[in-house]
C-alpha positions in Angstrom: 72.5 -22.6 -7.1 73.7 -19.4 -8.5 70.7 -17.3 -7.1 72.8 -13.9 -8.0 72.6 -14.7 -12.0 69.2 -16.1 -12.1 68.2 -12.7 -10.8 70.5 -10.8 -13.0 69.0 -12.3 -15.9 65.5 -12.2 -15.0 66.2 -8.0 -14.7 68.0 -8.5 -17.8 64.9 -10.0 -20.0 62.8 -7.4 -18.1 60.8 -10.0 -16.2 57.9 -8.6 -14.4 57.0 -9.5 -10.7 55.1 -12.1 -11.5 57.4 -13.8 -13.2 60.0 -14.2 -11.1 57.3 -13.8 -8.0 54.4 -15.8 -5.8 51.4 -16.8 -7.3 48.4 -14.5 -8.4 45.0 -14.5 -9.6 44.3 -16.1 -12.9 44.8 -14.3 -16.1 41.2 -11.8 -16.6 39.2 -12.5 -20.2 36.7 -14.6 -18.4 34.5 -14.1 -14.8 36.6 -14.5 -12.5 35.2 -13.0 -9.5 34.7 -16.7 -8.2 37.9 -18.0 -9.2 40.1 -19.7 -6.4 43.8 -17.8 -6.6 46.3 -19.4 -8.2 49.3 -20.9 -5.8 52.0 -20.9 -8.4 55.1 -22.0 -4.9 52.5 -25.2 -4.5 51.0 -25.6 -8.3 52.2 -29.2 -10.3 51.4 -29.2 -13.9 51.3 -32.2 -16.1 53.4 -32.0 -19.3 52.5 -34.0 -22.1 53.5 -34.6 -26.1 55.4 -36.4 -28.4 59.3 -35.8 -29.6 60.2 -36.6 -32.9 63.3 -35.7 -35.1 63.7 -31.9 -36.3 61.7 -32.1 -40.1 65.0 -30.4 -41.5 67.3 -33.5 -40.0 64.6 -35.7 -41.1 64.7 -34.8 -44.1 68.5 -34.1 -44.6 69.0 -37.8 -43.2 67.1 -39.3 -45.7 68.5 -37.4 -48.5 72.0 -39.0 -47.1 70.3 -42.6 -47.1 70.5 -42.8 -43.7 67.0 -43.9 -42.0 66.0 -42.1 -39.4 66.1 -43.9 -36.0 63.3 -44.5 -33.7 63.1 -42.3 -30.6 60.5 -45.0 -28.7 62.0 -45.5 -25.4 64.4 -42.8 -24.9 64.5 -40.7 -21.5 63.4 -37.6 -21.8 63.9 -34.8 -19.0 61.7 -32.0 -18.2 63.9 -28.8 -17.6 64.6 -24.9 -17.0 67.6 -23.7 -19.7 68.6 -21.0 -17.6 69.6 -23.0 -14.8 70.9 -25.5 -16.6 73.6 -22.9 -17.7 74.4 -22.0 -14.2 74.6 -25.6 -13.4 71.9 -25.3 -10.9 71.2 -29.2 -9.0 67.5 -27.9 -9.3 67.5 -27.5 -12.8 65.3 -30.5 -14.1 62.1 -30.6 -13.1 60.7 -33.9 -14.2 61.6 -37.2 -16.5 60.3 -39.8 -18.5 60.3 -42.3 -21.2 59.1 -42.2 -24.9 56.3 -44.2 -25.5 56.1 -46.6 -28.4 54.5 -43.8 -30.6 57.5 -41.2 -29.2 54.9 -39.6 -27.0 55.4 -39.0 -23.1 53.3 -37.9 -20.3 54.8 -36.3 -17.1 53.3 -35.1 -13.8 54.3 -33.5 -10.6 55.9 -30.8 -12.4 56.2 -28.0 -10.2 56.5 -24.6 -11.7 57.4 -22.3 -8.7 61.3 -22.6 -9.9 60.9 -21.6 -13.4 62.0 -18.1 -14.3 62.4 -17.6 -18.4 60.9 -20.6 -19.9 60.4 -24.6 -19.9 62.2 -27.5 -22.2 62.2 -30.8 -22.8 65.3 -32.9 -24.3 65.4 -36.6 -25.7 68.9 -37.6 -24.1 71.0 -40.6 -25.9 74.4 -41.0 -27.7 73.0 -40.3 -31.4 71.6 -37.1 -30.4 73.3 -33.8 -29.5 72.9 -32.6 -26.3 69.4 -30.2 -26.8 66.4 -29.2 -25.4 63.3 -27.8 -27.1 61.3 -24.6 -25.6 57.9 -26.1 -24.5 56.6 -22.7 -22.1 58.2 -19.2 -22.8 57.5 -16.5 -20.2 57.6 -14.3 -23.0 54.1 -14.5 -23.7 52.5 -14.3 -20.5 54.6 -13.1 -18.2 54.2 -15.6 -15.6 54.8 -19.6 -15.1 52.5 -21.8 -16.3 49.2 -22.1 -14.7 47.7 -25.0 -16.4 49.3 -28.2 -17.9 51.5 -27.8 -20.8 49.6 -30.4 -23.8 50.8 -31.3 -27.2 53.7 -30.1 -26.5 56.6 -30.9 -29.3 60.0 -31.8 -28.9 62.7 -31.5 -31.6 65.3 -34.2 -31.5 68.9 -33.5 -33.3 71.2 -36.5 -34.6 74.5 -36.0 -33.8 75.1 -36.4 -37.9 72.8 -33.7 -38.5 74.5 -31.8 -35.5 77.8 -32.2 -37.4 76.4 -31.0 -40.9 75.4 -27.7 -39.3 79.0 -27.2 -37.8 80.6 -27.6 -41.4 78.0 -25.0 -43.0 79.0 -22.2 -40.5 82.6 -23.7 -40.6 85.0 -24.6 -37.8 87.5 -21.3 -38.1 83.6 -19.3 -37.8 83.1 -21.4 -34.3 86.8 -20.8 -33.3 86.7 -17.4 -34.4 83.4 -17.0 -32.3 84.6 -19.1 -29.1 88.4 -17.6 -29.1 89.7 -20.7 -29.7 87.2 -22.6 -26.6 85.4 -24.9 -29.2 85.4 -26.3 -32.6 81.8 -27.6 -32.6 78.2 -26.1 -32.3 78.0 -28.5 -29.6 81.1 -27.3 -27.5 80.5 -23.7 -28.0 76.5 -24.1 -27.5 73.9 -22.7 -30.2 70.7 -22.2 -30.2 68.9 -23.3 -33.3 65.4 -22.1 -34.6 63.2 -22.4 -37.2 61.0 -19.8 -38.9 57.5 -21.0 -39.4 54.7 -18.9 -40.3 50.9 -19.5 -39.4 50.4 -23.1 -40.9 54.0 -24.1 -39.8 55.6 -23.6 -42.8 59.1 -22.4 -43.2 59.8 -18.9 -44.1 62.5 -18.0 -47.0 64.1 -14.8 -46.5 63.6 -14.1 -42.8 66.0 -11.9 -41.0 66.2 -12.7 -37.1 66.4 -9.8 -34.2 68.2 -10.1 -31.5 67.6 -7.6 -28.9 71.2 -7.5 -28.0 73.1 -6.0 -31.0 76.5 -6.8 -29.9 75.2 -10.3 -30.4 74.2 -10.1 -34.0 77.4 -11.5 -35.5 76.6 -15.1 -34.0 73.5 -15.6 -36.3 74.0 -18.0 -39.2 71.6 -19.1 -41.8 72.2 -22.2 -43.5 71.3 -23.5 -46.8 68.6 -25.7 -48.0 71.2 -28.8 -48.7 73.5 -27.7 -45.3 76.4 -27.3 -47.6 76.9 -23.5 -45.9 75.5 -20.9 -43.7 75.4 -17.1 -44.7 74.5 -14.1 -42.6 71.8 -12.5 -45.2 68.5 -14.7 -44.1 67.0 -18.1 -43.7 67.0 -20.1 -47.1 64.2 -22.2 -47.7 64.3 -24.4 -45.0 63.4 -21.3 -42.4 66.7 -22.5 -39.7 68.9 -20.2 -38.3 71.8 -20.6 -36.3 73.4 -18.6 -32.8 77.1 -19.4 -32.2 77.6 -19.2 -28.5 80.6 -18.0 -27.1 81.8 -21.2 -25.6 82.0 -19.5 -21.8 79.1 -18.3 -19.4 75.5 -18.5 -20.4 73.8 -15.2 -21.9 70.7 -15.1 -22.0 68.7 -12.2 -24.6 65.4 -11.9 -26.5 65.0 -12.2 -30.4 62.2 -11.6 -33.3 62.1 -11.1 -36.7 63.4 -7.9 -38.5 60.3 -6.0 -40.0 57.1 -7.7 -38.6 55.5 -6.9 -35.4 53.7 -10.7 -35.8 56.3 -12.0 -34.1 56.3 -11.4 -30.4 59.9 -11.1 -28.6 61.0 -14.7 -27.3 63.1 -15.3 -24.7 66.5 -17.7 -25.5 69.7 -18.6 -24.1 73.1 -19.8 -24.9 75.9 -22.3 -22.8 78.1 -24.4 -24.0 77.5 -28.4 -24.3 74.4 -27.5 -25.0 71.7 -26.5 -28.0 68.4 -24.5 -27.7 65.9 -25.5 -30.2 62.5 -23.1 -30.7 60.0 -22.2 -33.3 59.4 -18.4 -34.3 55.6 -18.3 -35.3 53.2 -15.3 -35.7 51.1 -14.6 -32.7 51.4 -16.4 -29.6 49.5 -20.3 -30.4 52.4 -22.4 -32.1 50.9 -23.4 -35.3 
């Protein structure tokens, strides 16, 4: 395990001691002078929900004619981004299988290792490589302390995958990747979606990233796919990060002009996508 850069980026992201730390007492709002302390090196949460194709690819499938495929009895693994860029052995924390109606259950997973955030990722040949944020440090500051429930997990088809890559345009990921990659995929990208309080995607939204050296990655693409500008999300809410197609970076990222939107940790490394949701507040929608 590359201990040195998991440090470095947890300093980097401004991760407090508990984060990165032993366990504590559990978070105050209720009585707690009774309350047993939480062991977070011993704790094992159970992570449950359902994956389903991204709506966007859903939809952009079926405008193709292609139906979309069923995800029922994929694998699905339980595990930390950040050390899945460092190639860390440690890095996946749990697995499973997709029940009939997509939806998994997964115990024993023990939360001592985790340092920025917790994904899940449907792995098979017609979908890229990805992993959905499930648990982001970013809004408590500390692992989880209770099991992670309804969680949902964004599947990408490889097609879809390959529409993206023509919008922001294979001299863009060359240019971006000096010359490493020609794909989303082989560069790594993360890929979001703007939602506001009922889940619904917002037009016109400008992303943040907290590292401006960054912010000529950041794609937008159109409703029908058929390009990606640099001005804000079209109606479909996505945006795109073009990684650099070398080492991970890790950074933080909002939305221009509303304080709604808390600061979220992502992460970029190539073979690899990032899928999240930017919502208002800190309860996904």
């Amino acid at each position: 395990m590359k201990s040195s850069c998991l440090l470095a980026c947890c300093a980097l992201l401004g991760l407090n001691v508990v984060a990165c730390g032993p366990g504590s007492m559990p978070d105050p709002g209720t009585r707690t002078e009774n309350a047993q302390i939480v062991d977070l090196d011993n704790l094992l949460i159970t992570v449950n929900g359902r994956a389903e194709l991204l709506p966007e690819a859903a939809r952009w499938l079926a405008e193709q004619g292609q139906p979309p495929a069923s995800l029922a009895g994929l694998p699905l693994v339980i595990e930390e981004p950040l050390r899945v860029g460092v190639n860390d052995a440690s890095a996946t924390f749990g697995a499973g299988t997709l029940g009939e109606d997509d939806g998994f259950s997964i115990s024993d997973v023990q939360v001592k290792d985790i340092h920025l955030s917790l994904s899940a990722g449907v792995l098979h040949e017609s979908l890229a490589r990805s992993s959905t944020i499930i648990f982001d440090t970013a809004f408590t500051g500390a692992r989880p302390r209770t099991d992670v429930i309804d969680a949902r997990v964004w599947a990408l088809p490889v097609a879809f995958h390959d529409a993206l890559t023509r919008a922001v345009g294979e001299e863009a990921v060359l240019a971006h990747t000096e010359g490493r990659a020609r794909t989303l995929q082989e560069a790594g990208f993360v890929l979001g979606r703007v939602v506001d309080a009922r889940g619904q995607p917002v037009s016109g939204a400008r992303v943040r990233l907290e590292r401006g050296d960054l912010a000529d990655r950041l794609y937008y693409p159109s409703e029908d796919l058929s390009r990606a500008g640099q001005e804000g999300t079209s109606a479909n809410g996505l945006f795109l990060y073009v990684h650099s197609g070398a080492e991970v970076e890790t950074f933080r990222l909002s939305i221009h002009g509303s304080e709604d939107y808390v600061w979220r940790n992502a992460g970029a490394m190539p073979g690899h996508g990032l899928v999240l949701s930017l919502f208002p507040g800190t309860i996904a929608p």
